[in-house]
DRENPA-3360 file (N, C-alpha, C; in nm, 2 decimals, always signed):
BEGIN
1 = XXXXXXXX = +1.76/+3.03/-0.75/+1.70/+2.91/-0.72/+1.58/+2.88/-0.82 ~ +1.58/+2.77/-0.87/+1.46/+2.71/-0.99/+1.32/+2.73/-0.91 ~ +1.23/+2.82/-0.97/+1.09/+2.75/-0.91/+1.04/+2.66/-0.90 ~ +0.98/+2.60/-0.85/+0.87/+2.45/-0.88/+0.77/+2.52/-0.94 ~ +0.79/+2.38/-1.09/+0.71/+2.42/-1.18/+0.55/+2.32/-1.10 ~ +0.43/+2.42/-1.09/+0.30/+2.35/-1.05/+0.25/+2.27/-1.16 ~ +0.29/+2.31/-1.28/+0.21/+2.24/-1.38/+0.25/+2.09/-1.42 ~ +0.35/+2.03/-1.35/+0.37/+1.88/-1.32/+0.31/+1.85/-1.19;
9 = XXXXXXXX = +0.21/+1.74/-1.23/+0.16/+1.67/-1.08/+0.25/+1.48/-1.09 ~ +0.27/+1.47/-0.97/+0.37/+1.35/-0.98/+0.22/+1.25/-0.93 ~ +0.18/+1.14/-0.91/+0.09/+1.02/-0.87/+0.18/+0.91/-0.82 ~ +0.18/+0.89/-0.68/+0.28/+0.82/-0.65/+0.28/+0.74/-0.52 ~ +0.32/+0.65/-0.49/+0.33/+0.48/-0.39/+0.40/+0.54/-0.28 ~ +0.38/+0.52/-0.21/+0.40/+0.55/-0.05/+0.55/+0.47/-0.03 ~ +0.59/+0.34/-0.10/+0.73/+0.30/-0.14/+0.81/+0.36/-0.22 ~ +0.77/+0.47/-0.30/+0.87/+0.57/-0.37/+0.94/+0.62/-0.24;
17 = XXXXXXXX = +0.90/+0.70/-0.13/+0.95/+0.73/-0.07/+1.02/+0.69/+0.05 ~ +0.96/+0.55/+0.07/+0.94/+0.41/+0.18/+1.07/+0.35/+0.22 ~ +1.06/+0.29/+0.05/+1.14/+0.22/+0.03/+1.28/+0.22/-0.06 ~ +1.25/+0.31/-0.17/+1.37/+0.35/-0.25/+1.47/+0.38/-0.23 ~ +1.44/+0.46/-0.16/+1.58/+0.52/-0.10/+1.65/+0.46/+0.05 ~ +1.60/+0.33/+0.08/+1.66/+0.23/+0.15/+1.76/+0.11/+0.11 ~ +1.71/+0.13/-0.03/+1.79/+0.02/-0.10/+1.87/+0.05/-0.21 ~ +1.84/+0.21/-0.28/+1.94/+0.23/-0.37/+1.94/+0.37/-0.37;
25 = XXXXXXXX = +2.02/+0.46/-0.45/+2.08/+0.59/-0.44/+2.02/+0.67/-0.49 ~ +1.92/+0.72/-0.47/+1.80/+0.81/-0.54/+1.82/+1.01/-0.47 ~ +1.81/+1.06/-0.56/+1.84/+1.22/-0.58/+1.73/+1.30/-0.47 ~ +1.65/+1.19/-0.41/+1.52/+1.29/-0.38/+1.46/+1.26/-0.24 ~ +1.41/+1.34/-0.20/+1.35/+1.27/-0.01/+1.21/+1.30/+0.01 ~ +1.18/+1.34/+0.07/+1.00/+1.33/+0.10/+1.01/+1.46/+0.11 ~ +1.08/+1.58/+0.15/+1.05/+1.69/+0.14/+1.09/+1.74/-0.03 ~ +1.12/+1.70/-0.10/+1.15/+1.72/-0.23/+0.97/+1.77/-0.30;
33 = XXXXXXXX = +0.87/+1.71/-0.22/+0.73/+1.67/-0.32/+0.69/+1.73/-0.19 ~ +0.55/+1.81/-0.26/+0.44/+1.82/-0.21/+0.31/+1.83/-0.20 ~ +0.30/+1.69/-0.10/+0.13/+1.61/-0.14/-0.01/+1.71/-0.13 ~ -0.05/+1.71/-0.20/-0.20/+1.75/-0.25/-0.32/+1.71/-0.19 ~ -0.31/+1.60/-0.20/-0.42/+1.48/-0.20/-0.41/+1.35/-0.25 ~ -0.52/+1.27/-0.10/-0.44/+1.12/-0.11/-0.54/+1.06/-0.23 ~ -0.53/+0.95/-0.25/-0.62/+0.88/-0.35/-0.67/+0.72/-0.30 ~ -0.63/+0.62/-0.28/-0.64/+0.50/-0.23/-0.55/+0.41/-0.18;
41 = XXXXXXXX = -0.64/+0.34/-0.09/-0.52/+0.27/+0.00/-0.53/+0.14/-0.04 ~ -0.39/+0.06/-0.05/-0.39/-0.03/-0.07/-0.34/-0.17/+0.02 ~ -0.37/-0.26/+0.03/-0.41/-0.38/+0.07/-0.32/-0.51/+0.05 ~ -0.25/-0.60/+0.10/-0.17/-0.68/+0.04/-0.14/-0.78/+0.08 ~ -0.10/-0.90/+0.03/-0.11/-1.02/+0.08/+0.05/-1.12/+0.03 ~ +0.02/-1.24/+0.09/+0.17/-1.33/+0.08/+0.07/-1.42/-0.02 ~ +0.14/-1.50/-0.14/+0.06/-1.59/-0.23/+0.19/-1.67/-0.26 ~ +0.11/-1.82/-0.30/+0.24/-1.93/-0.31/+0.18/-2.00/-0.43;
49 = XXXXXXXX = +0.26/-2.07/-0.53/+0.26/-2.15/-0.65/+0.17/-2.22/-0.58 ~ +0.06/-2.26/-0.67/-0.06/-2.33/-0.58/-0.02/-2.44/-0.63 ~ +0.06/-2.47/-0.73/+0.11/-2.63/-0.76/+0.18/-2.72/-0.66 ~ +0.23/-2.60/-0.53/+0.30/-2.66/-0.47/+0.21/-2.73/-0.35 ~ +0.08/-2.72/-0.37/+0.01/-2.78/-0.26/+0.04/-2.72/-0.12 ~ +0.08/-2.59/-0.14/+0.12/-2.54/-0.01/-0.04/-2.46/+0.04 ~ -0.12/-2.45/+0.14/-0.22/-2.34/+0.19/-0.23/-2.29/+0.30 ~ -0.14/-2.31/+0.39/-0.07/-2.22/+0.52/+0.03/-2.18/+0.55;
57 = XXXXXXXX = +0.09/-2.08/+0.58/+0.19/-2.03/+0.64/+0.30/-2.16/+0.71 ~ +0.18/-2.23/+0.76/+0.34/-2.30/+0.82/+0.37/-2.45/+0.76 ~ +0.26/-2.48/+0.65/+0.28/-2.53/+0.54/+0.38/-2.46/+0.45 ~ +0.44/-2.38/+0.44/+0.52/-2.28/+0.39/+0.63/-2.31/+0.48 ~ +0.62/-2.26/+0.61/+0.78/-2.28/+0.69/+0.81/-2.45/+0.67 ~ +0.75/-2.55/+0.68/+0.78/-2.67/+0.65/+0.84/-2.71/+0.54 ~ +0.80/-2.67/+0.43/+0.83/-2.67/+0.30/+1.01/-2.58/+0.29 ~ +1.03/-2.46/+0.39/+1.10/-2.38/+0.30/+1.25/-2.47/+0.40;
65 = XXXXXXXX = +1.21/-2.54/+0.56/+1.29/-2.57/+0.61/+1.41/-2.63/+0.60 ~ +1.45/-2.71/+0.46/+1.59/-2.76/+0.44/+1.62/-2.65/+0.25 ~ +1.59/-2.58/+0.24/+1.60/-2.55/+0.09/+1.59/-2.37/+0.13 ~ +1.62/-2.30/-0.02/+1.59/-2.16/-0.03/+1.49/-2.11/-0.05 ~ +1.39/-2.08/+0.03/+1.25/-2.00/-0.06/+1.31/-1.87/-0.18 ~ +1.23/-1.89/-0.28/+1.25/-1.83/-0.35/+1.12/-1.74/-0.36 ~ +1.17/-1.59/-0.37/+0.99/-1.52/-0.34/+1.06/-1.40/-0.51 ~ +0.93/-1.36/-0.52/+0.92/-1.25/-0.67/+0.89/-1.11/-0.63;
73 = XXXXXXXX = +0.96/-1.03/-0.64/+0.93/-0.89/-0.64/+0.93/-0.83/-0.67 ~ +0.93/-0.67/-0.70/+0.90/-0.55/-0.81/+1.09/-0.52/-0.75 ~ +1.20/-0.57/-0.69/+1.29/-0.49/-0.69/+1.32/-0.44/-0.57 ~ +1.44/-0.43/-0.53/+1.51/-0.35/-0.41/+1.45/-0.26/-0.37 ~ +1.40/-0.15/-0.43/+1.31/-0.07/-0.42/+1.17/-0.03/-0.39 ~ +1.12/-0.16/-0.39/+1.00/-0.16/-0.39/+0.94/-0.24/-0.27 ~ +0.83/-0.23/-0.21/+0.77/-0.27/-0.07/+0.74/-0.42/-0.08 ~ +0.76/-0.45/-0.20/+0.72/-0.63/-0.20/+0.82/-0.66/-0.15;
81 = XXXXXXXX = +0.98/-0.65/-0.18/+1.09/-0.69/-0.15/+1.10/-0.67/+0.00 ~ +1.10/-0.53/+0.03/+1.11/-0.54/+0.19/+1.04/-0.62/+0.28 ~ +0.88/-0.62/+0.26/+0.77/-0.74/+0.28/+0.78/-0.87/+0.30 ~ +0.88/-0.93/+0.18/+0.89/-1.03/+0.13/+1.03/-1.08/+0.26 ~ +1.10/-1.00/+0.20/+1.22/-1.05/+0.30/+1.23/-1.02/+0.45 ~ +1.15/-0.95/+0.49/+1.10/-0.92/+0.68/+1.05/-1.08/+0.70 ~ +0.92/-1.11/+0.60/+0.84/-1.22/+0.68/+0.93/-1.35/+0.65 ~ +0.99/-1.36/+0.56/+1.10/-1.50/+0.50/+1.19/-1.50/+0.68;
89 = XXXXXXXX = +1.24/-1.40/+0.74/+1.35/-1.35/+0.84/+1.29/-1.39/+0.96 ~ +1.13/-1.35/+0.97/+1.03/-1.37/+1.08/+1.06/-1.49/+1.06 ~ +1.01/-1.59/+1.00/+1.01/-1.74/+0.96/+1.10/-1.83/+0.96 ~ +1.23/-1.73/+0.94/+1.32/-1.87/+1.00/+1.40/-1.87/+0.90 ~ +1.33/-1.83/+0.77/+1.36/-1.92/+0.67/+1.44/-1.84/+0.60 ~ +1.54/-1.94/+0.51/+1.66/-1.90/+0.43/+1.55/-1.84/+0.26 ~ +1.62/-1.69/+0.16/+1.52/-1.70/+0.14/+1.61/-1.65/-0.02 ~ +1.58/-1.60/-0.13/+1.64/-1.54/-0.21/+1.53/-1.47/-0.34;
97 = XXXXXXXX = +1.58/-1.39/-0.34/+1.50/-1.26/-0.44/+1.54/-1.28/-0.61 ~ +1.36/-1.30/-0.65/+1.38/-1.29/-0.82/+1.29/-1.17/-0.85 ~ +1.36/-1.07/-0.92/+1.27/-0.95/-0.91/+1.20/-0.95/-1.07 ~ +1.16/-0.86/-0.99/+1.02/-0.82/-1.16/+0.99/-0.73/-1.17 ~ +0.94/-0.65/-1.22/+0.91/-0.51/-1.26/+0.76/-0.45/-1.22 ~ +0.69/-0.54/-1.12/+0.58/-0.52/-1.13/+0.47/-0.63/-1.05 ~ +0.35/-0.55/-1.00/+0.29/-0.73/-0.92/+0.26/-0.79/-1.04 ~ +0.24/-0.79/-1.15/+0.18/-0.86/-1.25/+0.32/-0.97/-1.26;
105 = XXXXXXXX = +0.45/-0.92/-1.27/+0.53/-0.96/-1.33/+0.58/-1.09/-1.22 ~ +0.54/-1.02/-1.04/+0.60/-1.11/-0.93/+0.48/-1.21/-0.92 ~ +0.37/-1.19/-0.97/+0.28/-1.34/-0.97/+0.33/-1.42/-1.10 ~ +0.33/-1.34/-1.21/+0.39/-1.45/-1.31/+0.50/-1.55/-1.31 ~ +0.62/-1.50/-1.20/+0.74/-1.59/-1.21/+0.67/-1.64/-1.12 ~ +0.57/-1.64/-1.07/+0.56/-1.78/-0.93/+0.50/-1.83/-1.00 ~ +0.37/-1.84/-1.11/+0.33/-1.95/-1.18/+0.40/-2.02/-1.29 ~ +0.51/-1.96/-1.34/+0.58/-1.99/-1.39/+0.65/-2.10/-1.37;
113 = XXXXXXXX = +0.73/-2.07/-1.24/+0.80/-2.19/-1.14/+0.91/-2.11/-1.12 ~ +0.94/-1.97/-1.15/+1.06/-1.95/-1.10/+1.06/-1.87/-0.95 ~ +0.97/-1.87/-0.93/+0.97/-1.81/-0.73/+0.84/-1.91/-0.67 ~ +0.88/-1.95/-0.56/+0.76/-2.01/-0.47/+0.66/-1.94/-0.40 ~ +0.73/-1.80/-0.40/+0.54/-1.72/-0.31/+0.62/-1.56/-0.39 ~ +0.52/-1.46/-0.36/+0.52/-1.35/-0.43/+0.43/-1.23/-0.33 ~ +0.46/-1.12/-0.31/+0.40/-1.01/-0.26/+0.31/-0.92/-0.36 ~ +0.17/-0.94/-0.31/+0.07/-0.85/-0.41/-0.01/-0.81/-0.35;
121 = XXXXXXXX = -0.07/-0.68/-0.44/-0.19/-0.59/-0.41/-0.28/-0.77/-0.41 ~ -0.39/-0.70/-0.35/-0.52/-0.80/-0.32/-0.57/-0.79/-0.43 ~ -0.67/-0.71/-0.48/-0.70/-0.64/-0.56/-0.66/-0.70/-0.72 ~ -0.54/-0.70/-0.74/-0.43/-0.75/-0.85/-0.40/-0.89/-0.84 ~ -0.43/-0.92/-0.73/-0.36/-1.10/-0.77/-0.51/-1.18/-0.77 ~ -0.62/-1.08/-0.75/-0.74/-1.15/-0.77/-0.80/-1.25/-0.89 ~ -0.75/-1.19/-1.05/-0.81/-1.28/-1.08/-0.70/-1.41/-1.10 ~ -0.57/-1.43/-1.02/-0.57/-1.53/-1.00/-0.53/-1.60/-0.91;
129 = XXXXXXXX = -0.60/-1.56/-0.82/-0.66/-1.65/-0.70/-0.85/-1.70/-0.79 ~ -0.88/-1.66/-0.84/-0.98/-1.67/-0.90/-0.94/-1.79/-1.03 ~ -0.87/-1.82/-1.08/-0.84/-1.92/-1.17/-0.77/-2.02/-1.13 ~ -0.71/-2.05/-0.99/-0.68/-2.12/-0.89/-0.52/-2.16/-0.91 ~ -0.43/-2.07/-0.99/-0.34/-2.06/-1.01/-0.21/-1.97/-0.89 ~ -0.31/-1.90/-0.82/-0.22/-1.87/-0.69/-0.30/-1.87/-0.55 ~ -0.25/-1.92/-0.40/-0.29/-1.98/-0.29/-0.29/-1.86/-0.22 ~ -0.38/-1.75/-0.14/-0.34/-1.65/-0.07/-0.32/-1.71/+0.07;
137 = XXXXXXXX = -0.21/-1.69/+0.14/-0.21/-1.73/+0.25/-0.20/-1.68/+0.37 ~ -0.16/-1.53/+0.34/-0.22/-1.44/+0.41/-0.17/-1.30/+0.38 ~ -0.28/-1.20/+0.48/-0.28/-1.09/+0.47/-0.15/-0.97/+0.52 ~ -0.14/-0.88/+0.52/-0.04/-0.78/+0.61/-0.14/-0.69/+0.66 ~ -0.27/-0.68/+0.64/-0.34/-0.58/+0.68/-0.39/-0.61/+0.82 ~ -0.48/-0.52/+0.91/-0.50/-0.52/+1.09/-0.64/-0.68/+1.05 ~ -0.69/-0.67/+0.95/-0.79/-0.77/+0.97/-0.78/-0.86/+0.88 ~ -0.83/-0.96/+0.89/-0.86/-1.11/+0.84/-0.92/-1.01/+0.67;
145 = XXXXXXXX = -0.88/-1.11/+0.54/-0.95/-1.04/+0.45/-1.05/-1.14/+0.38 ~ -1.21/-1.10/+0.35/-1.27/-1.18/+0.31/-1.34/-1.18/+0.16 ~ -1.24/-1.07/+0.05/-1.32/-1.05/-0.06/-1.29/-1.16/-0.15 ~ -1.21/-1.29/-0.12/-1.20/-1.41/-0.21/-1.31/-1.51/-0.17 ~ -1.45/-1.46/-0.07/-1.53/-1.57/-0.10/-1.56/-1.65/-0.16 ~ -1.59/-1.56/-0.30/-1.65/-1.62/-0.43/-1.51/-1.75/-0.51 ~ -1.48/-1.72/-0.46/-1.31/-1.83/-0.53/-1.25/-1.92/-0.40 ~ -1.34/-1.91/-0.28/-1.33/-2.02/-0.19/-1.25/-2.01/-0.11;
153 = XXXXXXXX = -1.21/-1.92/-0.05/-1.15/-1.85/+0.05/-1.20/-1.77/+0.14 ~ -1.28/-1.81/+0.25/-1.39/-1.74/+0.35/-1.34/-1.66/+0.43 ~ -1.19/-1.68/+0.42/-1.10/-1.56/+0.52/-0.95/-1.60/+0.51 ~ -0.85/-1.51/+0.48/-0.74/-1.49/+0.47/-0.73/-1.47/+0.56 ~ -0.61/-1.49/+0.62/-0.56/-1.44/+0.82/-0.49/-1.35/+0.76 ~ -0.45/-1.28/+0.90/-0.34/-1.17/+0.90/-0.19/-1.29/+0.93 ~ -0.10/-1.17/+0.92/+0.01/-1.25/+0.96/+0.06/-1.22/+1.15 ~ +0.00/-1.11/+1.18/-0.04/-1.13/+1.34/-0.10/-1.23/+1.39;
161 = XXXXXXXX = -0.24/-1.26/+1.35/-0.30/-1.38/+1.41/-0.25/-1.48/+1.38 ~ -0.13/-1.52/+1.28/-0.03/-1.64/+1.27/+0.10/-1.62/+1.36 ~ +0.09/-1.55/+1.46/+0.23/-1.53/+1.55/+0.35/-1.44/+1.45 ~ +0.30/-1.36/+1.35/+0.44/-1.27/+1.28/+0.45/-1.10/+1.29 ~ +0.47/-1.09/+1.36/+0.42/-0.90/+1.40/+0.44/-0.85/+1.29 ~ +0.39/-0.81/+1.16/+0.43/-0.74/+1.05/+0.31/-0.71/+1.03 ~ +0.26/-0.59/+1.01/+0.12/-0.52/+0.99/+0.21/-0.42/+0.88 ~ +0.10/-0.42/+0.76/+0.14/-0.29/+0.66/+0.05/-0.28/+0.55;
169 = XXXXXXXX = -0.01/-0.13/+0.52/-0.09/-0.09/+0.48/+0.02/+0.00/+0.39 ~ -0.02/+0.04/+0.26/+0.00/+0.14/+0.18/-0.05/+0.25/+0.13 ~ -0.06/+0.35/+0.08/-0.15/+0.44/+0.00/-0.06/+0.49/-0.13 ~ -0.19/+0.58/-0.19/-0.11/+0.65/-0.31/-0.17/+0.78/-0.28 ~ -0.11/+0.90/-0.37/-0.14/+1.02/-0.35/-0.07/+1.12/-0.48 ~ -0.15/+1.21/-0.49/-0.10/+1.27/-0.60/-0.04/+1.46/-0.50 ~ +0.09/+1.47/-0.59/+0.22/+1.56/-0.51/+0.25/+1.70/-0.63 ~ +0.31/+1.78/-0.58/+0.37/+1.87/-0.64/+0.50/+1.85/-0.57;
177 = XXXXXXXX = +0.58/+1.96/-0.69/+0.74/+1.93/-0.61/+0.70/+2.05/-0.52 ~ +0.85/+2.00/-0.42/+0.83/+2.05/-0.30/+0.88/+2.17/-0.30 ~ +0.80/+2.27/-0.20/+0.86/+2.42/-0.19/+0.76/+2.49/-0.34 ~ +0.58/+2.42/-0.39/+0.55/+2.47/-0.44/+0.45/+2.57/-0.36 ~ +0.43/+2.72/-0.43/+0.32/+2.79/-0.39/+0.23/+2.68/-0.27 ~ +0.16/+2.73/-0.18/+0.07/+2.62/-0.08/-0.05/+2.67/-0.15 ~ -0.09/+2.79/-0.20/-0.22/+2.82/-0.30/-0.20/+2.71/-0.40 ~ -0.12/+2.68/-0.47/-0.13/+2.60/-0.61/-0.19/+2.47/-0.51;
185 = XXXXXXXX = -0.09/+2.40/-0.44/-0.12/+2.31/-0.37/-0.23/+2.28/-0.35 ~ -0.31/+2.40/-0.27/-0.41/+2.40/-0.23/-0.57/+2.44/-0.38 ~ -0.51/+2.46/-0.43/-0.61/+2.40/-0.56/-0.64/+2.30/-0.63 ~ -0.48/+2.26/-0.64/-0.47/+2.09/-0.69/-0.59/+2.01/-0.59 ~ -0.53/+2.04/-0.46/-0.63/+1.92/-0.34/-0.77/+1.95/-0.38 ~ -0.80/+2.07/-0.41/-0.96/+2.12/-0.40/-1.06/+2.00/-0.54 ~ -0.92/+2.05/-0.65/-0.97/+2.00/-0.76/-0.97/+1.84/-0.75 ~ -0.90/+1.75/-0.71/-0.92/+1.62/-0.67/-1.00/+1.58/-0.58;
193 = XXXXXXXX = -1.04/+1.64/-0.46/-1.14/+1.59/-0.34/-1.30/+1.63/-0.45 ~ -1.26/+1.71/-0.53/-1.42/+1.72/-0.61/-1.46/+1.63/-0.70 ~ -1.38/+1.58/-0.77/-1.33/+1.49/-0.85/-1.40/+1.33/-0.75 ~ -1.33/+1.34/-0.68/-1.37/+1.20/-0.53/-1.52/+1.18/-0.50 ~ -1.57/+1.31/-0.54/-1.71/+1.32/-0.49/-1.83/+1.28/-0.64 ~ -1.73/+1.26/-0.75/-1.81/+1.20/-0.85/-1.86/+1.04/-0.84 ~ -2.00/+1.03/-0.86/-2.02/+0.93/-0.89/-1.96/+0.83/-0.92 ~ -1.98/+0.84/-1.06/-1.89/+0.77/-1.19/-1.73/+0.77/-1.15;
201 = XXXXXXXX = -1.69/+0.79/-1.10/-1.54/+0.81/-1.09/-1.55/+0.68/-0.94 ~ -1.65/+0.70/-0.88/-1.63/+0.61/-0.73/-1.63/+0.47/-0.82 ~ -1.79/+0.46/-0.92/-1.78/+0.33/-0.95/-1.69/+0.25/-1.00 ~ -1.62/+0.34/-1.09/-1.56/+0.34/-1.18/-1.37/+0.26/-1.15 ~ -1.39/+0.35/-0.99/-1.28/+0.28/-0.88/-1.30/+0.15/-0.82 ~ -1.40/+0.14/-0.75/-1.46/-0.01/-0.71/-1.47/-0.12/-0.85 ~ -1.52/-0.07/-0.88/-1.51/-0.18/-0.98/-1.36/-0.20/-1.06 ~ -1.29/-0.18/-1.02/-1.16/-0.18/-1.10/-1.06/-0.22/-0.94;
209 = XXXXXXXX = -1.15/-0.22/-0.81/-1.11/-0.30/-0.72/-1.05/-0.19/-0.63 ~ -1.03/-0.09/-0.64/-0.98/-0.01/-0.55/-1.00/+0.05/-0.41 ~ -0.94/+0.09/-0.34/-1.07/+0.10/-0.21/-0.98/+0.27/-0.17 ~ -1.06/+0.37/-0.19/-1.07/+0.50/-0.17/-1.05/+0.58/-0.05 ~ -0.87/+0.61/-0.04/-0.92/+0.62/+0.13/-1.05/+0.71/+0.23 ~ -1.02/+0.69/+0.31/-1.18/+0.75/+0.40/-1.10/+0.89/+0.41 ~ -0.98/+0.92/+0.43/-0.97/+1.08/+0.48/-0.85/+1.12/+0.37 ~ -0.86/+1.21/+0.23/-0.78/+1.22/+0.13/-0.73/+1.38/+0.16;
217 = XXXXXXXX = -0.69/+1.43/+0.25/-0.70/+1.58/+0.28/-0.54/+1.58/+0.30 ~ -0.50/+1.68/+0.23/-0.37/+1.67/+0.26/-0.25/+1.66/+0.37 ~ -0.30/+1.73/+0.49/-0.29/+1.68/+0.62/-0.28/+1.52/+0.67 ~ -0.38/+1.47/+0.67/-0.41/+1.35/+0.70/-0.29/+1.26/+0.63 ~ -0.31/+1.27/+0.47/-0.21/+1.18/+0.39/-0.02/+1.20/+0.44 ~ +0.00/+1.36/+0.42/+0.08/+1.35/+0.49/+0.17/+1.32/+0.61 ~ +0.10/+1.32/+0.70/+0.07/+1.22/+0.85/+0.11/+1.10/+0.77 ~ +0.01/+1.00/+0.70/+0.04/+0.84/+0.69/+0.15/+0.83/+0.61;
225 = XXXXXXXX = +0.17/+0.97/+0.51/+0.31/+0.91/+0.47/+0.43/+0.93/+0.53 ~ +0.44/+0.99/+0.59/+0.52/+1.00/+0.73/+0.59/+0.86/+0.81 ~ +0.43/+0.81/+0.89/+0.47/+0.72/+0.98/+0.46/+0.57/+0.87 ~ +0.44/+0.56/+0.73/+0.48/+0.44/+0.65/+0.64/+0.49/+0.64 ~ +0.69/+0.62/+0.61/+0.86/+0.60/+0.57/+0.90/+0.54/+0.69 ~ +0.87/+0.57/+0.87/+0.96/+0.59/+0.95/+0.92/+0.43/+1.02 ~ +0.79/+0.34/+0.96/+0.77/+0.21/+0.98/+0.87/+0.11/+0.87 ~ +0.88/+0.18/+0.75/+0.97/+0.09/+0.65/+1.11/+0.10/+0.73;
233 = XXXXXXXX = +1.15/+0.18/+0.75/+1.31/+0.23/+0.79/+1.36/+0.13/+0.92 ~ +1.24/+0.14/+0.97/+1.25/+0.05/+1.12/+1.24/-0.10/+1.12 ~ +1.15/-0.13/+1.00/+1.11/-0.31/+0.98/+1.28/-0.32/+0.87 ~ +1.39/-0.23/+0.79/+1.48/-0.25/+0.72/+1.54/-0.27/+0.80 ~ +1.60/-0.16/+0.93/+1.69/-0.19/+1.04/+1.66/-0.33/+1.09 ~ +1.60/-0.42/+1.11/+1.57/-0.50/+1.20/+1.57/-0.61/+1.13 ~ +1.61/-0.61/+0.98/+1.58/-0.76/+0.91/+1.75/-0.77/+0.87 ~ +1.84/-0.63/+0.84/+1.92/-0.63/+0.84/+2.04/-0.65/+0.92;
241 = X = +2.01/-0.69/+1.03/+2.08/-0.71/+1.21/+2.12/-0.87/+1.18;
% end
């Protein structure tokens, strides 16, 4: 049997394991990798061509009611798509997938004109919601989100408080393959939670927009990446019925 080599560390989306292998034929499972330590959690929202004059959700269902919405995503694979097409399903609405490689890539075809809304980090579609080239219109996270003040947005709703049960939160984390030494493991975690505790490394994060989870211990991360695979699996079952 091959060792696991420790001297590869993988950094990796809570949809590598979420969602990949829900939509296409991938070699590997969540016991393949073994997490270390988490890093930041991420945050995400629904955004629409702001040319379309659209700025509510149900300005959105009106709009998508005789036609196809057309939404942008990173791909079958990826959590925008499953996101994307749960809340299109919740909504009523007829919907169809232009994928991209990337949130940068799934905001671009919506300003573009080739998708009408797009699934993104907060964080990442900020500066353009800040150049008023895309409309956030709401959140997936448990609370209302208020860091678009400054660009005239005093609060983004969730899509609960809009009548759509879809709550989802992400993280990242950095892994060894799985079945390595738990001493290596347990050095890697040591050496990143010290790392977490630098200054310059926090600022360095915030200001680049990121938000650091509150408990990065490998335990804990493990746990959330757990009940994200077994929440993705369950929101796939249920769009696909």
């Amino acid at each position: 049997t091959e060792v696991p080599n420790s001297n590869s560390i993988e950094y990796m989306a809570a949809s590598n394991l979420a969602v990949s292998p829900l939509y296409n034929d991938v070699e590997f499972t969540a016991d393949d990798f073994a997490i270390a330590a988490g890093l930041d959690t991420v945050e995400n929202g629904i955004f629409v061509d702001a040319s379309l004059g659209i700025t509510t959700l149900e300005e959105l269902k009106e709009y998508g009611k005789d036609k196809v919405v057309k939404f942008s995503s990173a791909g079958l694979g990826n959590d925008s798509f499953l996101m994307c097409k749960a809340l299109m399903e919740f909504m009523g609405l007829q919907s169809d997938n232009i994928s991209g490689d990337s949130f940068p890539d799934c905001m671009i075809n919506v300003i573009s004109g080739n998708a009408d809304i797009c699934y993104s980090a907060l964080n990442i579609a900020s500066q353009y919601v800040e150049e008023g080239t895309l409309i956030p219109l709401a959140v997936y996270s448990e609370k209302d989100f208020t860091g678009y003040k400054d660009f005239g947005f005093d609060s983004v709703p969730t899509l609960k408080s809009q009548g759509y049960d879809i709550s989802y939160s992400t993280i990242t984390w950095f892994a060894l393959r799985g079945g390595s030494d738990e001493k290596n493991v347990g050095i890697l975690a040591e050496a990143l939670n010290n790392i977490y505790k630098n200054e310059e490394f926090l600022k360095e994060m915030k200001d680049a927009g990121f938000v650091m989870m509150e408990d990065t211990s490998t335990e804990k991360v493990t746990e959330i990446a757990g009940d994200i695979i077994e929440q993705c699996k369950n929101l796939s079952e249920t769009i696909s019925k």
